[in-house]
PyMOL commands that place a pseudoatom at each C-alpha (Angstrom):
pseudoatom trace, name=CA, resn=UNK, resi=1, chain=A, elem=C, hetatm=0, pos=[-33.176, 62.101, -20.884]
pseudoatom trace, name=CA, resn=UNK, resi=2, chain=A, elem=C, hetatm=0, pos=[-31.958, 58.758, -19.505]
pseudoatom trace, name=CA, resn=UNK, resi=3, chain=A, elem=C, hetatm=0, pos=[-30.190, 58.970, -16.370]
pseudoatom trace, name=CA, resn=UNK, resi=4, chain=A, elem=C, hetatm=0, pos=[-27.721, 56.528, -15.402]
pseudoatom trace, name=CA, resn=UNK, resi=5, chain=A, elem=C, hetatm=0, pos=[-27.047, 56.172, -12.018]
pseudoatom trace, name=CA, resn=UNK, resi=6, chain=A, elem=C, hetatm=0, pos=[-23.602, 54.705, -11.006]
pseudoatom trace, name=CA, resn=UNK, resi=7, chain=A, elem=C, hetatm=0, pos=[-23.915, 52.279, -8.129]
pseudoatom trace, name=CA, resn=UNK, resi=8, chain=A, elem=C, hetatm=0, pos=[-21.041, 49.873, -7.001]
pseudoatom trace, name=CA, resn=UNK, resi=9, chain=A, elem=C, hetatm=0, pos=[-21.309, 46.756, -8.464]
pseudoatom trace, name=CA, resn=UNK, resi=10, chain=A, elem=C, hetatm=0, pos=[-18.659, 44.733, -5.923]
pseudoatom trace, name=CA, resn=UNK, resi=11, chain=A, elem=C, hetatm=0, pos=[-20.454, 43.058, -2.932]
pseudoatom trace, name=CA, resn=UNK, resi=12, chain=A, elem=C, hetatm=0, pos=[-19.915, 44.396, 0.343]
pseudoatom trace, name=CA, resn=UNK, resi=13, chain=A, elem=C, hetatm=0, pos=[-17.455, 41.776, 1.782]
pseudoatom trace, name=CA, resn=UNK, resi=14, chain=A, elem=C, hetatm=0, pos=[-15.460, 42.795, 5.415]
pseudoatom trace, name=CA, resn=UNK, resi=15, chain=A, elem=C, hetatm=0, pos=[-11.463, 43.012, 4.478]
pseudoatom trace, name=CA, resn=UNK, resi=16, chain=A, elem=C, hetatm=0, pos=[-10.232, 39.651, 5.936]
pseudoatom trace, name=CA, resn=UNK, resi=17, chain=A, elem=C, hetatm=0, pos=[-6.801, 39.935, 7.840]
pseudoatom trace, name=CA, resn=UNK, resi=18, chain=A, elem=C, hetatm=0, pos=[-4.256, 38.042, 6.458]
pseudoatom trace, name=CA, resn=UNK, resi=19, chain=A, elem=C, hetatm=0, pos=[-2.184, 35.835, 9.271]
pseudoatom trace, name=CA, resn=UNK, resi=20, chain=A, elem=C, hetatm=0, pos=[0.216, 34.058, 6.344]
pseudoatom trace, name=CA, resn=UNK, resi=21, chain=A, elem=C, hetatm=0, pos=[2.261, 32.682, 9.340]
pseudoatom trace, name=CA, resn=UNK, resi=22, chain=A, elem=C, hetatm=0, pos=[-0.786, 30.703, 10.207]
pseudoatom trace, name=CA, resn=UNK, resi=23, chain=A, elem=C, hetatm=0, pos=[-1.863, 30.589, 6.149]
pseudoatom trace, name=CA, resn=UNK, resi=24, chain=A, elem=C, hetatm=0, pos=[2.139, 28.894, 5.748]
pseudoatom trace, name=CA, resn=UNK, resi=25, chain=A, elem=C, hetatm=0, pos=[1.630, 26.638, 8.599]
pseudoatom trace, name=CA, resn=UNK, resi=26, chain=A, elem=C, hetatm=0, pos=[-1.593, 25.331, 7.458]
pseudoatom trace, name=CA, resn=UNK, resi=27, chain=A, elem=C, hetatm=0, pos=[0.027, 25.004, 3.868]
pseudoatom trace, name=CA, resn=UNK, resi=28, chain=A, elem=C, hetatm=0, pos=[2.955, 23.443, 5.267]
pseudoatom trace, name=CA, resn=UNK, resi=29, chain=A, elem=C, hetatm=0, pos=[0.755, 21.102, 6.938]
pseudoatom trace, name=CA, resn=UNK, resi=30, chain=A, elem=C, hetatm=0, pos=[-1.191, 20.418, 3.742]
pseudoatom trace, name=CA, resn=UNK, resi=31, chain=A, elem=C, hetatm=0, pos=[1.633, 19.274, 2.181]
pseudoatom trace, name=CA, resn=UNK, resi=32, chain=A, elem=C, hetatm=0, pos=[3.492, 17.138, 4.588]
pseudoatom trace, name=CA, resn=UNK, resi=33, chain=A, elem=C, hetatm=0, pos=[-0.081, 15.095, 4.668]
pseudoatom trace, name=CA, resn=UNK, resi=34, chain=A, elem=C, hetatm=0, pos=[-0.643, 14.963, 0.702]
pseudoatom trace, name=CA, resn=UNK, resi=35, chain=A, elem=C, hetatm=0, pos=[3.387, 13.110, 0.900]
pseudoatom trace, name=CA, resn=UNK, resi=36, chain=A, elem=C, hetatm=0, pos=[2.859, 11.551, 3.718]
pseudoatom trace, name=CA, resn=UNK, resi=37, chain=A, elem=C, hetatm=0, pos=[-1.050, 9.980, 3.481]
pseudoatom trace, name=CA, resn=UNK, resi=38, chain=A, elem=C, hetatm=0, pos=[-0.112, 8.115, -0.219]
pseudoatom trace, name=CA, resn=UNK, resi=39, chain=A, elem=C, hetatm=0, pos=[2.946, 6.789, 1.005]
pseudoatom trace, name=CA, resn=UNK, resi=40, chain=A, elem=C, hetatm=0, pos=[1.094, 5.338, 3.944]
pseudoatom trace, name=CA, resn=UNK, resi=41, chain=A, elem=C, hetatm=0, pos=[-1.137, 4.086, 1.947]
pseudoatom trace, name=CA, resn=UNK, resi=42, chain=A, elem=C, hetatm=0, pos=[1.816, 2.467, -0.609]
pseudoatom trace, name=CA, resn=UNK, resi=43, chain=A, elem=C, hetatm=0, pos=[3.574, 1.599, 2.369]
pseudoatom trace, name=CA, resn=UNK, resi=44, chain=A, elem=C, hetatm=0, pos=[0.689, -0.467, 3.823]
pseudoatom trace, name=CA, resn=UNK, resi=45, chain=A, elem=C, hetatm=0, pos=[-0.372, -2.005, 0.309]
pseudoatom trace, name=CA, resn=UNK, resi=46, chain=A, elem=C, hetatm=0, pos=[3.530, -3.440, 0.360]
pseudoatom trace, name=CA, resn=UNK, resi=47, chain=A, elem=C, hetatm=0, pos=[3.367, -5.054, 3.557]
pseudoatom trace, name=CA, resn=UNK, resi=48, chain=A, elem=C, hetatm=0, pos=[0.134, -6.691, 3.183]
pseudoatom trace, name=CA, resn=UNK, resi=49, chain=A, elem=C, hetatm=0, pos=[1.561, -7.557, -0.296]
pseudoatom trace, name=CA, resn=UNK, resi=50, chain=A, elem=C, hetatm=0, pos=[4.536, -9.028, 1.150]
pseudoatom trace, name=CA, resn=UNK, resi=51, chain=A, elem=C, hetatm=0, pos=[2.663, -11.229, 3.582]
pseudoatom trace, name=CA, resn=UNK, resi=52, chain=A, elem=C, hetatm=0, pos=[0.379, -12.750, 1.057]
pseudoatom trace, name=CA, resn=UNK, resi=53, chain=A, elem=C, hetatm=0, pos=[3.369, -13.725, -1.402]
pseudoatom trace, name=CA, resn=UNK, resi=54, chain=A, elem=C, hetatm=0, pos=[5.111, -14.616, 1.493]
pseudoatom trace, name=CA, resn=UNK, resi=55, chain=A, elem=C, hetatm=0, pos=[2.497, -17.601, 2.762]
pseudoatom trace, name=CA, resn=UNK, resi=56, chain=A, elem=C, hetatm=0, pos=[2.136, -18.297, -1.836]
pseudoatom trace, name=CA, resn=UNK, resi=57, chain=A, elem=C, hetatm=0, pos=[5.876, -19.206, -1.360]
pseudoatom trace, name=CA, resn=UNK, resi=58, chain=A, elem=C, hetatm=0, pos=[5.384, -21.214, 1.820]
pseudoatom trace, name=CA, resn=UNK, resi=59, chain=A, elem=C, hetatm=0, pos=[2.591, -22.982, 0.494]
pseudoatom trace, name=CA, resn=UNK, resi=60, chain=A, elem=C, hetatm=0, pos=[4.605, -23.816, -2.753]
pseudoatom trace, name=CA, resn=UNK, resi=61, chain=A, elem=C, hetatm=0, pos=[7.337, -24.843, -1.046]
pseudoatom trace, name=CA, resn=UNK, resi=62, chain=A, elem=C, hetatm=0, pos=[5.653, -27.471, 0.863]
pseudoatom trace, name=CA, resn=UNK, resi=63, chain=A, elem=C, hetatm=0, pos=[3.528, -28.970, -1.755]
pseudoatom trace, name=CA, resn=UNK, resi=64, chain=A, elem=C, hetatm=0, pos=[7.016, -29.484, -3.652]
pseudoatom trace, name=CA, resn=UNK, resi=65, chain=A, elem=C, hetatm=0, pos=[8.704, -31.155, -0.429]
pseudoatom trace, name=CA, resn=UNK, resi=66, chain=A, elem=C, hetatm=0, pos=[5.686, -33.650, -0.138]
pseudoatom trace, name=CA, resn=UNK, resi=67, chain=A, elem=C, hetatm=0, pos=[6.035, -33.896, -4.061]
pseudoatom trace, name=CA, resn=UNK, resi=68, chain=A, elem=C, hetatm=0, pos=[9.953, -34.933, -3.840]
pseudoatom trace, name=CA, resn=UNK, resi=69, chain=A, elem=C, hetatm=0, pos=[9.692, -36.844, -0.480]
pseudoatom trace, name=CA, resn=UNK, resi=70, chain=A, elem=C, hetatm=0, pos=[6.596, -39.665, -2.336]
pseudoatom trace, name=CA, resn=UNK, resi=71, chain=A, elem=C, hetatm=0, pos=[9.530, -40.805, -5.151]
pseudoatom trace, name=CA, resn=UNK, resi=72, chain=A, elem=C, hetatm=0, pos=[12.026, -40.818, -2.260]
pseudoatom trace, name=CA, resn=UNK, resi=73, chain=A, elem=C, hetatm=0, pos=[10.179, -43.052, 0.058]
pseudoatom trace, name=CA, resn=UNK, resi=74, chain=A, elem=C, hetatm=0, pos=[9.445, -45.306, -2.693]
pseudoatom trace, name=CA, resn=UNK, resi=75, chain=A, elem=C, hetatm=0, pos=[13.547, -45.572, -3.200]
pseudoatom trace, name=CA, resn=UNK, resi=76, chain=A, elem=C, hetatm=0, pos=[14.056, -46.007, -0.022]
pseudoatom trace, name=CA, resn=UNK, resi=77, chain=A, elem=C, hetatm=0, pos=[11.238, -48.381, 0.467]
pseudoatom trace, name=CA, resn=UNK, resi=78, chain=A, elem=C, hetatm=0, pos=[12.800, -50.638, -2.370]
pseudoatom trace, name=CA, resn=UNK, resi=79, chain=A, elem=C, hetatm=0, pos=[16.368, -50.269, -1.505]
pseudoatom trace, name=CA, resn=UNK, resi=80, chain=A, elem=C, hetatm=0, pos=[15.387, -52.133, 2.101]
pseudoatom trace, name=CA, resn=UNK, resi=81, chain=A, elem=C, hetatm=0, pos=[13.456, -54.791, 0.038]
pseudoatom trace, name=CA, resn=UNK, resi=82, chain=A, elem=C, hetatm=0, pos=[16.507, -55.016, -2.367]
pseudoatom trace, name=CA, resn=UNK, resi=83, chain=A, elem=C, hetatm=0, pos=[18.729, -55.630, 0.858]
pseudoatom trace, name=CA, resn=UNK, resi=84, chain=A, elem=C, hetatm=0, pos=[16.510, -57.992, 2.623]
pseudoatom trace, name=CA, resn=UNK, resi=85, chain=A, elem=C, hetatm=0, pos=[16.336, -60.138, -0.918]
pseudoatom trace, name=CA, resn=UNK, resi=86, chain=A, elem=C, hetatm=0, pos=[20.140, -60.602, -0.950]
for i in range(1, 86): cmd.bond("trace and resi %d" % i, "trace and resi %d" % (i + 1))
show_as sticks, trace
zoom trace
């Protein structure tokens, strides 16, 4: 005869205590950082964002003034030669 024996197959792990008001704290925690840590991170992206097309702008700005101001300094330069002519 074959004899079976019946032995518990479950490891023998101690009961942990459950504290769910510090389990919903730390959860609570969790999830305020997972919200707040990407929009940090979106916030920071913007700014720095920002401040680069913010000095593209100035940059294009002043290479247009010095653009406009070479024709108008020739105009200006010819109108005085017009008026010391006549």
């Amino acid at each position: 005869m074959l004899l079976v024996s019946r032995q518990n197959t479950e490891p023998d792990l101690p009961v942990l205590s459950r504290n769910f008001l510090v389990t919903r704290r730390v959860l609570a925690v969790v999830l305020v950082l997972a919200v707040l840590v990407p929009l940090g991170c979106v916030a920071g992206y913007e700014y720095f964002d920002d401040q680069r097309r913010s000095a593209d702008t100035s940059d294009v700005v002043d290479r247009l003034i010095r653009v406009a101001q070479e024709p108008a300094l020739k105009i200006v330069d010819m109108n005085s030669e017009i008026r010391r002519s006549c």
